[in-house]
VMD Tcl script that builds the backbone (N, CA, C; Angstrom):
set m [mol new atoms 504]
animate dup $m
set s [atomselect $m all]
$s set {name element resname resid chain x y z} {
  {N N UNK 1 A -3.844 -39.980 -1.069}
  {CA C UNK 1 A -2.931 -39.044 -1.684}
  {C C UNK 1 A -1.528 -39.332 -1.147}
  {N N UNK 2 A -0.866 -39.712 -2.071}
  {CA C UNK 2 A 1.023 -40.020 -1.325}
  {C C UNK 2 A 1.360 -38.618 -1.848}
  {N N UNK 3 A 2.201 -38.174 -0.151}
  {CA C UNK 3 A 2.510 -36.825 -0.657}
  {C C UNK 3 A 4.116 -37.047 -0.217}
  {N N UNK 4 A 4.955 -36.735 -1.007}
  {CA C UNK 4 A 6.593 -37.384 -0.698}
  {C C UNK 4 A 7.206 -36.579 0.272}
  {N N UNK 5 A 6.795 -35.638 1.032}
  {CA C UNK 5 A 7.581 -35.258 1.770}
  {C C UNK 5 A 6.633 -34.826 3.492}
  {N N UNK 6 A 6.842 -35.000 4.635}
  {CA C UNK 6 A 6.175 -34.727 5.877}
  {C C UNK 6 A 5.911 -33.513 5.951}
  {N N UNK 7 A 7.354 -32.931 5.453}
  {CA C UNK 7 A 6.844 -31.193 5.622}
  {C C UNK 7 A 5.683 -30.701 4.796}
  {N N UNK 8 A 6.180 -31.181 3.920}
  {CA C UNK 8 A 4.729 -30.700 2.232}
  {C C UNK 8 A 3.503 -31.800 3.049}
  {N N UNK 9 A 3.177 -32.451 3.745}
  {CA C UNK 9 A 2.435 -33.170 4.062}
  {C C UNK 9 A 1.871 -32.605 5.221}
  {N N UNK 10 A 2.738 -31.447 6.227}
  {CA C UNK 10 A 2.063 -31.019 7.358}
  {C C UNK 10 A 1.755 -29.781 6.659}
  {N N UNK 11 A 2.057 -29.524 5.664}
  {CA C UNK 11 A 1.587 -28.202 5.603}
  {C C UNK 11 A 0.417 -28.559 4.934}
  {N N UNK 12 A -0.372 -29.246 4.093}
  {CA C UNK 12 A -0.990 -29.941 3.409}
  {C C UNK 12 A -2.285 -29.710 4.349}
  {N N UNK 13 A -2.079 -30.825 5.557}
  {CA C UNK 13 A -2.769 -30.936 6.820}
  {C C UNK 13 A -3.499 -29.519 7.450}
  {N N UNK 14 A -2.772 -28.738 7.384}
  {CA C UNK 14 A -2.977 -26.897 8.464}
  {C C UNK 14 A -3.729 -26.881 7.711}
  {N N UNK 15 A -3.609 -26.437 5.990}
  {CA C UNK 15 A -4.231 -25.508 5.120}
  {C C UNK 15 A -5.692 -26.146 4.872}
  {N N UNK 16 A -5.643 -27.539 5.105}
  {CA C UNK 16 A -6.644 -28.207 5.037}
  {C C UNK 16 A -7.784 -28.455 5.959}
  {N N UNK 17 A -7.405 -27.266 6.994}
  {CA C UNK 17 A -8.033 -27.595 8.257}
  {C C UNK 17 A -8.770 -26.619 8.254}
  {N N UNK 18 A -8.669 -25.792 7.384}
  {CA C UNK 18 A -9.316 -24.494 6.956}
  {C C UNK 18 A -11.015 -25.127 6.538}
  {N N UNK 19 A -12.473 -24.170 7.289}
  {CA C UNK 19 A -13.574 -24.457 6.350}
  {C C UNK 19 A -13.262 -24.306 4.748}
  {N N UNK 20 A -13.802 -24.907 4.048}
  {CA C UNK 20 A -13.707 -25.721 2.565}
  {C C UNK 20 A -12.678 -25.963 1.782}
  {N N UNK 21 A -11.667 -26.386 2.426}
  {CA C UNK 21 A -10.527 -26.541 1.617}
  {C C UNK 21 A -9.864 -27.752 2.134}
  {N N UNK 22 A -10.498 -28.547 1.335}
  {CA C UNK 22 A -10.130 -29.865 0.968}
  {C C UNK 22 A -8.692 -30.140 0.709}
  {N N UNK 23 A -7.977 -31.511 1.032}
  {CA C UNK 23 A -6.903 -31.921 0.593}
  {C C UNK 23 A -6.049 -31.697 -0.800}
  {N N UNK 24 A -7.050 -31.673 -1.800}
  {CA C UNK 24 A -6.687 -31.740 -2.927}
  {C C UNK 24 A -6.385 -29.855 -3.063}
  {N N UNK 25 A -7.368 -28.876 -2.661}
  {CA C UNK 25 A -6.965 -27.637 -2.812}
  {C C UNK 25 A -5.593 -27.126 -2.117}
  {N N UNK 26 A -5.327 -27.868 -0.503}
  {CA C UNK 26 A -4.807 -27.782 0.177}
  {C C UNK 26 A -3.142 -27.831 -0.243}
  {N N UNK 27 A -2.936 -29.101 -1.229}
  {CA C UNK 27 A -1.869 -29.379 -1.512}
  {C C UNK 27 A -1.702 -28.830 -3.062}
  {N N UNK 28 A -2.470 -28.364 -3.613}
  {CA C UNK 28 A -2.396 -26.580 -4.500}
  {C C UNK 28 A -1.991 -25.462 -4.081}
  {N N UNK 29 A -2.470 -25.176 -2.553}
  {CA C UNK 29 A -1.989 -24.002 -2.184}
  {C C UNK 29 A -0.379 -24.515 -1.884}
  {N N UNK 30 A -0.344 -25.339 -1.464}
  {CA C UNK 30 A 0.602 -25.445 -0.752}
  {C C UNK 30 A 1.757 -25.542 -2.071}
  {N N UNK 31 A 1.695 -26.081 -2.895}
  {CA C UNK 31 A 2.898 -26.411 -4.099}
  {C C UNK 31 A 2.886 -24.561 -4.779}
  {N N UNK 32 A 1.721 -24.039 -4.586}
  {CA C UNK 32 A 1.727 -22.553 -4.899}
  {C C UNK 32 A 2.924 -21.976 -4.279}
  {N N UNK 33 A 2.337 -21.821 -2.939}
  {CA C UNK 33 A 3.581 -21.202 -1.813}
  {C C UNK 33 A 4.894 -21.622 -1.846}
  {N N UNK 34 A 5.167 -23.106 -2.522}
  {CA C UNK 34 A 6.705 -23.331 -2.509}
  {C C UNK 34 A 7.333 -22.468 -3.590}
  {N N UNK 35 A 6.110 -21.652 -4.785}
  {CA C UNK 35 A 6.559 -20.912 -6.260}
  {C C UNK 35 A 7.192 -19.636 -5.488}
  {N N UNK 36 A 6.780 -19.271 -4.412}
  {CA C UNK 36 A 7.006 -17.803 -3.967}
  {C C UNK 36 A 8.420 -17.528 -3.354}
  {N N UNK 37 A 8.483 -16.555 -3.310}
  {CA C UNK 37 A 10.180 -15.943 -2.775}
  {C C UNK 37 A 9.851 -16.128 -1.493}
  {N N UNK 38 A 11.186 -16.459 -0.710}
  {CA C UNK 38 A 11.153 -16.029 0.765}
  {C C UNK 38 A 10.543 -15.170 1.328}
  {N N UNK 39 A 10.610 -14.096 1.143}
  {CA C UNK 39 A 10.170 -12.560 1.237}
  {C C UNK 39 A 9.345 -12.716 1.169}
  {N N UNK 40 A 8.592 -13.169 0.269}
  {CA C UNK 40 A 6.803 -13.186 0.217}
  {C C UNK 40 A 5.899 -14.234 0.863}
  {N N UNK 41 A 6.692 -15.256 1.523}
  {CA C UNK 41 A 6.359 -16.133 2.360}
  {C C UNK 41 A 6.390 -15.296 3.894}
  {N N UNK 42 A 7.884 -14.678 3.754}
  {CA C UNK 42 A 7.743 -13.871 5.209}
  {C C UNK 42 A 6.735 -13.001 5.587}
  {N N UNK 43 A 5.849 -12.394 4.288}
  {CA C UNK 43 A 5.151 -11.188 4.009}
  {C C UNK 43 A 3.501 -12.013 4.738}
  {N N UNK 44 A 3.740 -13.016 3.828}
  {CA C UNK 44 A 2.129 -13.911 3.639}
  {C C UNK 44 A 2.196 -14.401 5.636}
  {N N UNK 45 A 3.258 -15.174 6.527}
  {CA C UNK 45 A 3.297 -15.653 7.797}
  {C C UNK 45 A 3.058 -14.443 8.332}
  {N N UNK 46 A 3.619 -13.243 8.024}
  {CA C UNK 46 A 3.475 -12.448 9.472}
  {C C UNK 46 A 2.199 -11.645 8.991}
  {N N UNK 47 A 1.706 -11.801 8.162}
  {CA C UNK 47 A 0.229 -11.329 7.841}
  {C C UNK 47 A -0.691 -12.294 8.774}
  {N N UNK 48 A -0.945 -13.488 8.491}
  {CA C UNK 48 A -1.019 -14.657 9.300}
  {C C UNK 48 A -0.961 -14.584 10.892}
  {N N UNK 49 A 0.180 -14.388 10.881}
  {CA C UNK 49 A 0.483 -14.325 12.934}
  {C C UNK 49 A -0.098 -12.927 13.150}
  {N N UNK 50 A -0.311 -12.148 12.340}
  {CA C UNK 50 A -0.552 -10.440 12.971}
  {C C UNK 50 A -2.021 -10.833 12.719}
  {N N UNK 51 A -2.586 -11.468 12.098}
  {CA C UNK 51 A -4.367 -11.652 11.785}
  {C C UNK 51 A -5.134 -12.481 13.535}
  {N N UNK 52 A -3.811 -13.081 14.112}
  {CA C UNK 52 A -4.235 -13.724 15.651}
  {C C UNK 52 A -4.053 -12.761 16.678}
  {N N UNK 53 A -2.916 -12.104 16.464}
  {CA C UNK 53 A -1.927 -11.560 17.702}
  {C C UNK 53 A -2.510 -10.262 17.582}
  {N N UNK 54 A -2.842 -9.404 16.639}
  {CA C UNK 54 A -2.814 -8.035 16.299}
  {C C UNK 54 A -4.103 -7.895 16.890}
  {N N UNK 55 A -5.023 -8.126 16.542}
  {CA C UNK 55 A -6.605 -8.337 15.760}
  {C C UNK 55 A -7.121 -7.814 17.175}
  {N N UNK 56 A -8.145 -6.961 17.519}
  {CA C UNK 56 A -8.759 -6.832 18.472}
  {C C UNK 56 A -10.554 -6.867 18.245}
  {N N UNK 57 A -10.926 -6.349 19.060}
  {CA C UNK 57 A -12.408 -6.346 19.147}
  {C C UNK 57 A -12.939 -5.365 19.336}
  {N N UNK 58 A -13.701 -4.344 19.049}
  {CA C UNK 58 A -14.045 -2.766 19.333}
  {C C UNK 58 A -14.625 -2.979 20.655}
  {N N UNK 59 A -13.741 -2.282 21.746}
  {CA C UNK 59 A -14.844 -2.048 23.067}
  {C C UNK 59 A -16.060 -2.073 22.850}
  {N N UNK 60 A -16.813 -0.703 21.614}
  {CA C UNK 60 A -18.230 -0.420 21.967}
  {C C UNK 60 A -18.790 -1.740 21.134}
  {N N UNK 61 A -18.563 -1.973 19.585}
  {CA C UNK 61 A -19.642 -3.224 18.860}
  {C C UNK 61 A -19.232 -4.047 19.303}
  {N N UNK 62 A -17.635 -4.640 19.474}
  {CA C UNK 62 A -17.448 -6.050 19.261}
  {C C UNK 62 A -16.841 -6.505 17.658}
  {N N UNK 63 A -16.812 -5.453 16.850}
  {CA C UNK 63 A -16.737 -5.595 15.449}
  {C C UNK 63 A -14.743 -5.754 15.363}
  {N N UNK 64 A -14.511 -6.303 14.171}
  {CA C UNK 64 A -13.027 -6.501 14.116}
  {C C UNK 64 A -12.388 -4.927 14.073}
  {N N UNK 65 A -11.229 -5.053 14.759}
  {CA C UNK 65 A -10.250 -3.315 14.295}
  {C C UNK 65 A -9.043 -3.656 14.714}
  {N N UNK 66 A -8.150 -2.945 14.185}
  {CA C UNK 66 A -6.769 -2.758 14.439}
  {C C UNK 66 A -6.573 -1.682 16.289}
  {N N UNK 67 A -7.652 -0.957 16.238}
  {CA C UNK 67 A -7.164 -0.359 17.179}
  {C C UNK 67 A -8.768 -1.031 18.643}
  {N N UNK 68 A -8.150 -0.220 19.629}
  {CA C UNK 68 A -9.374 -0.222 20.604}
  {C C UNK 68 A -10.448 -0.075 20.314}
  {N N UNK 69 A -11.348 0.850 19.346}
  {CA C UNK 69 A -12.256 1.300 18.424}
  {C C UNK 69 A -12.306 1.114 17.101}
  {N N UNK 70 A -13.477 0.557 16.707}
  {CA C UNK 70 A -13.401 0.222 15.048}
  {C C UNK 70 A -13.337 1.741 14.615}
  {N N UNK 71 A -13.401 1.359 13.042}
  {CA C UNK 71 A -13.480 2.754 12.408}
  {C C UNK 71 A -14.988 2.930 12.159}
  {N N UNK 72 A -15.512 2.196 12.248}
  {CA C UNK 72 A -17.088 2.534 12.394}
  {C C UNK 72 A -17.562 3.533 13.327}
  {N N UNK 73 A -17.119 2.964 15.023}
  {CA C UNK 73 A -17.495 3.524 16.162}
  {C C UNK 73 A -17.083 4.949 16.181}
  {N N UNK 74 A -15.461 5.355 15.151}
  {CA C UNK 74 A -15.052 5.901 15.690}
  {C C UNK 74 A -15.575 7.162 14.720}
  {N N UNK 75 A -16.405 7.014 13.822}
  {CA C UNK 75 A -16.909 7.995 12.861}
  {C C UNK 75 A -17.971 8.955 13.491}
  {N N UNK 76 A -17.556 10.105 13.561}
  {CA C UNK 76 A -18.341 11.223 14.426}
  {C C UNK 76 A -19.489 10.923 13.226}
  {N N UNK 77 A -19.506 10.990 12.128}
  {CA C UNK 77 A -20.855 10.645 11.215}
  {C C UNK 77 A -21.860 9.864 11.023}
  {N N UNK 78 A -21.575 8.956 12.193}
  {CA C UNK 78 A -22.409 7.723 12.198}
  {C C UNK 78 A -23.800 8.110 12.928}
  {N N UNK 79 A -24.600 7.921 13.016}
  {CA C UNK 79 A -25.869 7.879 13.574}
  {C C UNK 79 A -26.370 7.529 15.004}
  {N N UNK 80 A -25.349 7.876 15.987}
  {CA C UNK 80 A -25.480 7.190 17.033}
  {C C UNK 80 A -26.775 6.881 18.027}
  {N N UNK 81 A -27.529 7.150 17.627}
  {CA C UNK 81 A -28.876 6.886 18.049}
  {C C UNK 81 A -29.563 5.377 17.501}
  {N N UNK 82 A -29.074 4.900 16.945}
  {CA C UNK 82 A -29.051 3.810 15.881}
  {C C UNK 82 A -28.196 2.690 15.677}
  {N N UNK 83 A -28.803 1.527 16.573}
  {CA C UNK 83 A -27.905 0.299 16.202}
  {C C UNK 83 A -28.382 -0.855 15.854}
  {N N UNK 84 A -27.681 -1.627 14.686}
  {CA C UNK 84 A -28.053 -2.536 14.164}
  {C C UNK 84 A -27.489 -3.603 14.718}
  {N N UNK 85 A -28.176 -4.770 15.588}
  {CA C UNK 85 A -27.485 -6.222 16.018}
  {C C UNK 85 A -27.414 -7.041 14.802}
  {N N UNK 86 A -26.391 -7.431 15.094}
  {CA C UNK 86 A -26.021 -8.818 13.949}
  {C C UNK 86 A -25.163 -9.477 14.341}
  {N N UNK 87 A -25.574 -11.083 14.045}
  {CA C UNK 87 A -24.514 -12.080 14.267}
  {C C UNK 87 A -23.056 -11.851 14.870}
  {N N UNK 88 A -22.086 -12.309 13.396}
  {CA C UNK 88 A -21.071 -11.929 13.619}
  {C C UNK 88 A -20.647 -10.748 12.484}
  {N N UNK 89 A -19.229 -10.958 12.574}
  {CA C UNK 89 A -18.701 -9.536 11.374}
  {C C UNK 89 A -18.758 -9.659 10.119}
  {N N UNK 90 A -19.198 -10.768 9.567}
  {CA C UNK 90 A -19.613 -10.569 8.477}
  {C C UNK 90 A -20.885 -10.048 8.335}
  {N N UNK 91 A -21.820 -10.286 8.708}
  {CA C UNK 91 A -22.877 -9.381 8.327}
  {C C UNK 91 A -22.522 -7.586 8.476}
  {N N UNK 92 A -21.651 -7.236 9.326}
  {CA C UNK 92 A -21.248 -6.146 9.307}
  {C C UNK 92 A -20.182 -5.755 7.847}
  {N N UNK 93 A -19.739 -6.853 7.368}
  {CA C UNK 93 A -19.251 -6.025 6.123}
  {C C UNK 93 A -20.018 -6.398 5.216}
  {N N UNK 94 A -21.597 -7.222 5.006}
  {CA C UNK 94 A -22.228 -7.349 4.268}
  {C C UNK 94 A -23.006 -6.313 4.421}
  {N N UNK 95 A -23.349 -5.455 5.548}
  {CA C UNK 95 A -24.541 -4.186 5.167}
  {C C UNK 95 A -23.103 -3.030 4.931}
  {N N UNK 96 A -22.238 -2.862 5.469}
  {CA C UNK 96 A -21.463 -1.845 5.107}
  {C C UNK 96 A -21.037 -1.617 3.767}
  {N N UNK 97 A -21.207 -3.156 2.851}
  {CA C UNK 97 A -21.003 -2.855 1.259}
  {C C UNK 97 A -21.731 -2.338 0.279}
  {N N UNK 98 A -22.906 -2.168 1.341}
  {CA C UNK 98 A -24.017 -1.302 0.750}
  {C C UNK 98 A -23.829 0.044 0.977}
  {N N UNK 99 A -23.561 0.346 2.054}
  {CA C UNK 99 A -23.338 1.819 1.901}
  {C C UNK 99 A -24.519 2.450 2.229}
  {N N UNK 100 A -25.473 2.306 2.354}
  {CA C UNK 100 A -26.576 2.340 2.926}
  {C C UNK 100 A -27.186 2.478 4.217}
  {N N UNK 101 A -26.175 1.701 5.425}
  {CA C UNK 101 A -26.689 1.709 6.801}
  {C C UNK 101 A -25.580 2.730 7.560}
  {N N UNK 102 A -25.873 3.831 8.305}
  {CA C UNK 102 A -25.519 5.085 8.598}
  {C C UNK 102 A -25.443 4.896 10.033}
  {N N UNK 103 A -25.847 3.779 10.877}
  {CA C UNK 103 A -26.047 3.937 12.129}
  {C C UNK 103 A -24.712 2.944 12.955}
  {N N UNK 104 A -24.608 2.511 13.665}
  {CA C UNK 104 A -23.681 2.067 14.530}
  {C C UNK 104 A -23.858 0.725 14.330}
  {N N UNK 105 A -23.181 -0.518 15.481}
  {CA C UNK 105 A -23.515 -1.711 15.189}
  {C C UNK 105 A -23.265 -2.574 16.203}
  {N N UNK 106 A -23.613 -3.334 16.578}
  {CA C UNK 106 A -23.653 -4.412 17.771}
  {C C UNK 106 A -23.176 -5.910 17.374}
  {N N UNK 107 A -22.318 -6.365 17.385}
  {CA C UNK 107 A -21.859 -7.552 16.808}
  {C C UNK 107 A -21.784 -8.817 17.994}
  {N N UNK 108 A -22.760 -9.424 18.003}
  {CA C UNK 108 A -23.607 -10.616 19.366}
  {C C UNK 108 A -22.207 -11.734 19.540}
  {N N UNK 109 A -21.832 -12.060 18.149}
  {CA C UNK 109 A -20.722 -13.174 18.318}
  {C C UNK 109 A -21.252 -14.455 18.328}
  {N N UNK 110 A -22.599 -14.823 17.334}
  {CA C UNK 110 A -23.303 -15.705 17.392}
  {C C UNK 110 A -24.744 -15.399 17.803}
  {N N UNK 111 A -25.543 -16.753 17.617}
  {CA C UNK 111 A -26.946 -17.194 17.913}
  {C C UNK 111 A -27.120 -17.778 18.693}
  {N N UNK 112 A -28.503 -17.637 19.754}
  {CA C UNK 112 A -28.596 -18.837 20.585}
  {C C UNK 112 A -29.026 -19.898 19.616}
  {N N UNK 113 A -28.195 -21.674 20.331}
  {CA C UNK 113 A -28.359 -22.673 19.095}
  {C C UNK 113 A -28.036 -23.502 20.213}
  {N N UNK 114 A -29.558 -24.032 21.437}
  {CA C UNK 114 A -28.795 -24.973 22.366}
  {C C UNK 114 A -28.581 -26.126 21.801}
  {N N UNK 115 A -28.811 -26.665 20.764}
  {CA C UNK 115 A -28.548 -27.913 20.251}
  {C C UNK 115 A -26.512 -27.659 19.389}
  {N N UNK 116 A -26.144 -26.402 19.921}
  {CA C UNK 116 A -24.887 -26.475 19.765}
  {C C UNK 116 A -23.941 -25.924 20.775}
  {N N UNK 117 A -24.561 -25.635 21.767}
  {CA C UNK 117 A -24.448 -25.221 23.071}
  {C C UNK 117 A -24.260 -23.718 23.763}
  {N N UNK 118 A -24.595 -23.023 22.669}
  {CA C UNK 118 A -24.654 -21.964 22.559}
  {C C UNK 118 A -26.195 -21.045 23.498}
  {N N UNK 119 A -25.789 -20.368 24.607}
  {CA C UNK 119 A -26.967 -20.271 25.493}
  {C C UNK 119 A -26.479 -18.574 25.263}
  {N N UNK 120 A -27.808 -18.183 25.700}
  {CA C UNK 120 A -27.721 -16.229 26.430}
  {C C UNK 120 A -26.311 -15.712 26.833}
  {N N UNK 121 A -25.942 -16.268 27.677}
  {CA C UNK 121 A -24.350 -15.806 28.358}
  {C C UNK 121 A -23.340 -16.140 27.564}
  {N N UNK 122 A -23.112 -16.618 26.318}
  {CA C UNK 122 A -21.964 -16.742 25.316}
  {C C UNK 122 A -22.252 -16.042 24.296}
  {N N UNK 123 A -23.495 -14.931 24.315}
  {CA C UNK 123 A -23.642 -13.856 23.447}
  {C C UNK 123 A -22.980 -12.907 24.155}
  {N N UNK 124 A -23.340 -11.581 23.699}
  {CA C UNK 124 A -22.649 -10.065 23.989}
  {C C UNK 124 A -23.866 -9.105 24.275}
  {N N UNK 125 A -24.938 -10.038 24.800}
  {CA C UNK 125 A -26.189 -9.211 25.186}
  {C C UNK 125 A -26.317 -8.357 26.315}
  {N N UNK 126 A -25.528 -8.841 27.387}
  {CA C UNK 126 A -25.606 -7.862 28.704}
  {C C UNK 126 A -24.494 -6.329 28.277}
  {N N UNK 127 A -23.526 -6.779 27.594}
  {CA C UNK 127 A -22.880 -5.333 26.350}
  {C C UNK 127 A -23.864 -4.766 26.028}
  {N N UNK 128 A -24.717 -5.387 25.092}
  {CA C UNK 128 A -25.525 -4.547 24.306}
  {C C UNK 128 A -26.633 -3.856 25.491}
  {N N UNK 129 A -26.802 -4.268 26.452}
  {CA C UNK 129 A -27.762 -3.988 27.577}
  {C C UNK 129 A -27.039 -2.893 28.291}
  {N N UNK 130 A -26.058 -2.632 28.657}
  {CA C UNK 130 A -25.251 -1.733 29.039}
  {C C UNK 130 A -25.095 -0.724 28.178}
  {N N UNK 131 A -24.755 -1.155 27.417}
  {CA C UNK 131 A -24.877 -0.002 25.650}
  {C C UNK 131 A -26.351 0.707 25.606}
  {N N UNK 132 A -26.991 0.480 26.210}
  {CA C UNK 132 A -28.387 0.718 26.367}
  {C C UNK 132 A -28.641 2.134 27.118}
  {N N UNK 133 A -27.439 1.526 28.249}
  {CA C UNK 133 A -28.083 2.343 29.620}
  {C C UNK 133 A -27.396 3.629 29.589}
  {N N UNK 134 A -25.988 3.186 28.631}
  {CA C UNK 134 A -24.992 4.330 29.497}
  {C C UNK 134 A -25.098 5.394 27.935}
  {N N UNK 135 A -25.710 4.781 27.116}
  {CA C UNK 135 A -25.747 5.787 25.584}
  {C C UNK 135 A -27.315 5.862 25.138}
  {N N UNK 136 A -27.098 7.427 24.214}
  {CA C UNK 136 A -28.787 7.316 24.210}
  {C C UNK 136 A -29.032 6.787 22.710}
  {N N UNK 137 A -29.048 5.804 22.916}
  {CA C UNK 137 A -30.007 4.698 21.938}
  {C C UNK 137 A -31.527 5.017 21.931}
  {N N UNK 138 A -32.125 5.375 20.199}
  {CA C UNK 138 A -33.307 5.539 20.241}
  {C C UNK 138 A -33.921 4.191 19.482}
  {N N UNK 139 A -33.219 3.556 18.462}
  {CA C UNK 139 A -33.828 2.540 17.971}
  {C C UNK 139 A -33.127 1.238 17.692}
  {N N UNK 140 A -33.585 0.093 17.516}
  {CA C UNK 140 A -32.475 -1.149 17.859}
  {C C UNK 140 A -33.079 -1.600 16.807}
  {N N UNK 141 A -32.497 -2.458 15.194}
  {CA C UNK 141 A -32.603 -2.989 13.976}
  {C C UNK 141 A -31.948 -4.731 14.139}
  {N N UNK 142 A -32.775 -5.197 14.652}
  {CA C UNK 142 A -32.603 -7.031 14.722}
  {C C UNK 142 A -32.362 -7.876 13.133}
  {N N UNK 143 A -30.715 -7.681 12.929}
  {CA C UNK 143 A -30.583 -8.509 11.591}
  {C C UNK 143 A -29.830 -9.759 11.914}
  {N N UNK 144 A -30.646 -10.119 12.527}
  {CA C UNK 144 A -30.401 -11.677 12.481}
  {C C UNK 144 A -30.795 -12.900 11.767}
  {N N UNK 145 A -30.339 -13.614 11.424}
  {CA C UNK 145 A -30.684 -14.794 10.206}
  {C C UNK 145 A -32.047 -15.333 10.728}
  {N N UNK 146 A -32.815 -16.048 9.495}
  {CA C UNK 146 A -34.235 -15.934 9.515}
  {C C UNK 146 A -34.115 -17.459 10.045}
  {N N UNK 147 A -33.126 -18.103 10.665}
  {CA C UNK 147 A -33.140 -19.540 11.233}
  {C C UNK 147 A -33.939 -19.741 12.639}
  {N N UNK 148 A -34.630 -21.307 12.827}
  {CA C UNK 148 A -35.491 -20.815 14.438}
  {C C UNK 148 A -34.083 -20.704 15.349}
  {N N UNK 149 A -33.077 -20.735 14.999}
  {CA C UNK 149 A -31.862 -20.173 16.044}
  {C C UNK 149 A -32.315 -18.240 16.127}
  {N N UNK 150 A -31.994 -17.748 14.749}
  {CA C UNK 150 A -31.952 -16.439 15.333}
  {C C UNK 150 A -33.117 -16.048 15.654}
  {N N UNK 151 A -34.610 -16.839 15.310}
  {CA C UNK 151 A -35.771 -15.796 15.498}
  {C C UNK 151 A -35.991 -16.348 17.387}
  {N N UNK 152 A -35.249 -17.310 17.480}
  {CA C UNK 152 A -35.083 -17.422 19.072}
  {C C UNK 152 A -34.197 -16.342 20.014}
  {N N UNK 153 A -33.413 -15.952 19.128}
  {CA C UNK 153 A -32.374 -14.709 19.645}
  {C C UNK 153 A -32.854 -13.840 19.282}
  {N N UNK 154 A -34.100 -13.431 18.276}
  {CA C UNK 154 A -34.468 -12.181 18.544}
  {C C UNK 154 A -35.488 -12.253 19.136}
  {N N UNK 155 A -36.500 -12.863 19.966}
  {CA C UNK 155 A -37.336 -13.078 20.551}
  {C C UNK 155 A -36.813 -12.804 22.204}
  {N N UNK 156 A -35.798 -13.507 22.384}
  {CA C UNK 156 A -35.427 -13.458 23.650}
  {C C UNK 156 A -34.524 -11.976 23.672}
  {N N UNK 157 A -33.797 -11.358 22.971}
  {CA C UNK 157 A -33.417 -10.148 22.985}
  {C C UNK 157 A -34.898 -9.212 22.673}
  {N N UNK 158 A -35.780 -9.023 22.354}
  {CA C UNK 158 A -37.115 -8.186 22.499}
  {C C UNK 158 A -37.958 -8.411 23.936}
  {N N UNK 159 A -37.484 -9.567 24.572}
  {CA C UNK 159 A -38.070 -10.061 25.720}
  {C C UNK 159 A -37.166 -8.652 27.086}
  {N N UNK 160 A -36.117 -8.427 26.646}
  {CA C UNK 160 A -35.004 -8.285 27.653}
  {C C UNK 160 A -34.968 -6.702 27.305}
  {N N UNK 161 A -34.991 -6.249 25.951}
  {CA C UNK 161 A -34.702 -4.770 25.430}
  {C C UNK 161 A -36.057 -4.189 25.825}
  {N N UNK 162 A -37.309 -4.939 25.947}
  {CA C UNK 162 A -38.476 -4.548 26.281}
  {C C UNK 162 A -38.987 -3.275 27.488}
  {N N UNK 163 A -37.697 -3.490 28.299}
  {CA C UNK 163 A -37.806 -2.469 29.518}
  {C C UNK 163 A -37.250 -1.303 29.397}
  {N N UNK 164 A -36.527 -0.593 28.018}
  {CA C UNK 164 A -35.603 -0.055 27.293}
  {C C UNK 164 A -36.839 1.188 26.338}
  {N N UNK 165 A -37.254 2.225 26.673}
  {CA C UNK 165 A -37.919 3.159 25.702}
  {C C UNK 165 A -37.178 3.410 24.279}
  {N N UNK 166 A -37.099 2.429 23.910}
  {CA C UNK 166 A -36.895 2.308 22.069}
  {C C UNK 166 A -37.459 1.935 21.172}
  {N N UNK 167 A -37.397 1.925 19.963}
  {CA C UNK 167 A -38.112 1.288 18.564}
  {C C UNK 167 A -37.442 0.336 18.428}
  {N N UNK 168 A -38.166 -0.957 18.544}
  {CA C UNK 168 A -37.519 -2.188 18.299}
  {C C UNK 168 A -37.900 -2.578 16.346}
}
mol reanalyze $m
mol bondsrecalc $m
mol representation Tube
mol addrep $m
């Protein structure tokens, strides 16, 4: 691809560095963004820099929020007796689009996957183990992907929650 200019060429590069967005989409978005006003470039970057800088992690799940506490955690309506582990945050806005799950949520931050180096201690399990002790948790809902990664992470999390008087 000859692209005539370095700048249109590094920007080309970033956008392209993105999961699935190939060169050819890359330098679409990018001839897009040159259509836009200043203003809306300024609008689109500091959306961008505030999505790194802003962005926190809920003390209690781990789930994305603007503040110290998601708005999940922070719903006196939620079910607190009741938490569902899952991966990462997308599965949390995939059961929340249902509308359906009423209880709280535990967000691990991954699978064990030692063939990607991913072990016990780069999860959020001793959290969730603490979450255990210091709140009264009656039942724990393992939605983890049906891969031998997660049925290894839920095996070894039933190994560990086992000493824990709950409904697994």
């Amino acid at each position: 691809m000859n692209i005539p200019s370095k700048i249109l060429e590094n920007a080309v590069e970033q956008i392209a560095s993105l999961p699935g967005i190939g060169k050819k989409t890359a330098l679409r978005l990018s001839l897009s963004l040159l259509k836009r006003s200043q203003n809306e470039i300024n609008v689109f970057s500091k959306a961008i820099i505030e999505l790194k800088s802003e962005l926190k992690l809920c003390k209690h799940c781990y789930n994305l929020s603007d503040k110290e506490e998601c708005a999940i955690c922070a719903n006196p309506s939620r079910n607190r007796q009741l938490i569902c582990v899952v991966e990462d945050i997308r599965d949390v806005m995939a059961i929340e689009s249902t509308g359906q799950f009423k209880g709280l949520y535990h967000v691990m931050g991954g699978i064990i996957s030692p063939m990607d180096g991913i072990g016990p201690n780069d999860l959020k399990i001793k959290e969730l183990i603490e979450r255990l002790k210091n709140e009264n948790i009656r039942e724990i809902i393992l939605a983890l992907s049906t891969t031998m990664e997660g049925d290894t992470t839920a095996f070894y999390l039933s190994k560990k929650l086992a000493q824990f008087d709950i409904d697994l």
